[in-house]
C-alpha angles and dihedrals in degrees: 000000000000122000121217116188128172110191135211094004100177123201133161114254150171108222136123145089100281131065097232085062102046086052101037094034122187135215110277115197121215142189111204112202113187121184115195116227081243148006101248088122084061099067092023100055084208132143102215087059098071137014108280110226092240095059081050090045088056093042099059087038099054084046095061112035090043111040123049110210122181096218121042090219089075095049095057091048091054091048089051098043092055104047079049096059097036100052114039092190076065110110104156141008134189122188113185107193124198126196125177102186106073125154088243121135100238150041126296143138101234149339106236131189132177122194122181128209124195126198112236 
């Protein structure tokens, strides 16, 4: 297996469990951790033979800026499911997601999830 990971990816979305969120939006912050089902790509050195960052970069992108989900669990399973069905070298994939702004009464840096999908 080879691991990919692009950390603290940051884009502007609209998600969350109150009205006020899903119009206002905020920036969310992710970490995308792919694991492929080998290493070929290891001895290869070939492309076709893993997921390329940039093709993970416009997943989790395209995710956020164009679906409004009300829990950020189900965003990063989506994200995780589609990179899944996309990409059969694909075997895991993990998406961390940060937001700062929650509707909680105190004071904190950040409300952060992870969610991992894992190809059958």
């Amino acid at each position: 297996m080879a691991k990919i990971k692009i950390v603290n990816m940051m884009f502007y979305g609209f998600h969350g469990m109150y009205e006020y969120e899903r119009e206002q939006g905020q920036k969310f912050y992710f970490d995308v951790e792919v694991t492929t089902r080998n290493d070929k790509v290891v001895e290869s050195d070939d492309v076709a033979d893993t997921i390329d960052s940039s093709t993970i970069y416009a997943a989790t992108k395209e995710a956020v800026e164009n679906k409004r989900f009300h829990l950020l669990q189900a965003l990063g399973g989506h994200i995780g499911d589609k990179l899944i069905a996309q990409h059969p070298v694909v075997d895991e994939v993990k998406v961390t997601i940060r937001k700062q702004y929650v509707p909680i009464p105190g004071p904190l840096d950040y409300v952060q999830i992870e969610v991992v999908r894992k190809a059958e």
